[in-house]
C-alpha positions, 0 to 999 in steps of 0.5 A: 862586434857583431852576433856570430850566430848572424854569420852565414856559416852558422846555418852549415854549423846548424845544419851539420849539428842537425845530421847534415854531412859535415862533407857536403859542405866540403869545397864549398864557399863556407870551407875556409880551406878551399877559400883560403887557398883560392886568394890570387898570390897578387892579391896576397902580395898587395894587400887586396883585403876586398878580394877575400870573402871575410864576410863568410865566416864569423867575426870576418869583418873584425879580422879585415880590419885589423889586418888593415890597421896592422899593415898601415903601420901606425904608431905606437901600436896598431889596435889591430895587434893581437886581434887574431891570436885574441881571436884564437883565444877564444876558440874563433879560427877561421877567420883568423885563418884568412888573415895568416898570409897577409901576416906572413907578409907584414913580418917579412918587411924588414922596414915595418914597425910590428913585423914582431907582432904579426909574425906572433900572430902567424901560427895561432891559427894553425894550432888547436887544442893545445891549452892545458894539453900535456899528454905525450899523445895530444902536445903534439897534436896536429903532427899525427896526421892530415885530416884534422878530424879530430880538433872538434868544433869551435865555439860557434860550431864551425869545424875546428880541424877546417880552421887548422888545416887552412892555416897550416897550409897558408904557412907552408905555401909561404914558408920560404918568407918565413925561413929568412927570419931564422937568421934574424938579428931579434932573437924573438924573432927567431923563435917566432919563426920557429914556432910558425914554421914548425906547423907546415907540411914539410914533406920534403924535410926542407923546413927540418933541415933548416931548424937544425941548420940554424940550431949548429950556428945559435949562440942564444940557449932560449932560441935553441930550445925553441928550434928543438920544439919546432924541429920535433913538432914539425917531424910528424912521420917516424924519423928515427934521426930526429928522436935519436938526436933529440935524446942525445941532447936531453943526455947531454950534461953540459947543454944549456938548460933550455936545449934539455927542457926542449929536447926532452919534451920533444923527444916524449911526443915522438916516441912510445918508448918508456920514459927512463930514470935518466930523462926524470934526473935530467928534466929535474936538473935542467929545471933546477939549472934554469932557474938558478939566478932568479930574483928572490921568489919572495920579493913582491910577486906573491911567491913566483920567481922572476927573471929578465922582466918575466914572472915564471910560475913553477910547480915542477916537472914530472913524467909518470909512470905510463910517460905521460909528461907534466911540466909545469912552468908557465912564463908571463912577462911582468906587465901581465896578469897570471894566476 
């Protein structure tokens, strides 16, 4: 892998580190938003990789090949799977952004073997600042507006916000290839949708109404719960009926665990009010509700329980007393290494 600091973006970051305005840089070819947004739709459709300057942002080259070995569909798993969301990982966004709508359109070909994968690789882009982030005021970050200015800086300096913001465009420009897989047969598939979809600009509530939609006709608790986190993470301007519905399944003693736990969180992030006692007794039942069934904490996995071939780490849940939210459940599969 090459230096990053060889990348041409590193002079702007340096530049910008030195006083220059950041705003100079706007529009320009080192701008992976207006970049992003100025690849052809056929180049889109056809997989033209050539046509997009990967070359202009750090590890862009990386990024192109894997987005290459991905799309030829080898067997049995492409090395370029998990290249982005690796990439995301360690704070390098915006080729990463680059790569999200030929993503999209790998995980919309009903006949590709990964399409699983891409489309898990999809929204790790449009999202930042959210490890370790449990605070009503930052869970959510990105819904509380469209400027980005405050994601900071990725590792190499280029403006995280800039790296966001053409992912979350990408999505919502593809959004109508996504909203079929709601429906899929795979219920991963479905709450990968949901995760993917819940970071687009739905001005036109589009995108809500069909999370919802699909909420009445699921019969998979675990797929719910994520529509719920989609629906409250999508609705970034007060919507009084969102945060009203959102409380009345938190509420709601005979919902699966899994829709309580969500529609909980949800309902922190889209409102200041205090949290009441109820919402406390209703995260410590959901809680308890969710993991009755578990194997035997004690059998072979030094102490954390498992389900369903994964292995949860669980501290408990908590809301103190300014509101601020802190649940600790952390889910990895078995295969993985966990703290």
């Amino acid at each position: 892998m090459s230096d990053w600091r060889t990348d041409p973006t590193y002079a702007m970051c340096r530049a910008v580190v030195n006083g220059a305005e950041l705003s100079s840089f706007a529009d320009g070819p080192f701008d992976v938003r207006a970049v992003a947004a100025a690849v052809r739709p056929e180049a889109k459709d056809r997989f033209l990789l050539d046509e997009v300057p990967w070359e202009n942002f750090p590890q862009g080259d990386h990024v192109r090949e894997a987005v290459r070995l991905l799309r030829a569909d080898g067997s049995p798993v492409p090395a370029g799977v998990g290249v982005v969301s690796g990439m995301c990982a360690n704070d390098l966004r915006a080729a990463a952004a680059l790569a999200v709508a030929f993503l999209i359109r790998i995980a919309a070909d009903p006949h590709h073997s990964h399409r699983d994968a891409a489309l898990a690789e999809v929204p790790a882009p449009a999202r930042a600042r959210y490890f370790g982030v449990a605070s009503r005021a930052e869970l959510l970050l990105h819904r509380t507006g469209s400027r980005h200015d405050d994601y900071g800086s990725e590792v190499t300096g280029y403006p995280a916000g800039w790296s966001v913001a053409a992912a979350q465009a990408a999505i919502t420009a593809d959004a109508a290839l996504l909203l079929p897989l709601l429906h899929d047969p795979v219920p991963a598939t479905r709450i990968r949708a949901a995760y993917a979809l819940a970071t687009v600009a739905d001005l036109d509530g589009t995108v809500r109404t069909a999370l919802r939609a699909r909420f009445a006709a699921e019969p998979a608790p675990d797929v719910c719960g994520a529509l719920l986190l989609a629906t409250a993470e999508i609705t970034r301007a007060p919507h009084p009926p969102t945060t009203a519905l959102l409380r009345e399944y938190w509420q709601d003693h005979t919902r699966a665990p899994e829709v309580r736990l969500a529609a909980a969180i949800g309902w922190l992030c889209l409102t200041d009010e205090a949290a009441p006692d109820d919402l406390r007794a209703a995260l410590d039942g959901a809680l308890s509700r969710w993991l009755t069934g578990w194997e035997d904490p004690r059998a072979d996995h030094g102490g954390r329980v498992v389900r369903g071939g994964h292995v949860a780490v669980v501290q408990g849940a908590q809301v103190s007393g300014r509101g601020d939210l802190a649940l600790c459940v952390t889910v990895f599969p078995l295969s993985a290494q966990f703290p």
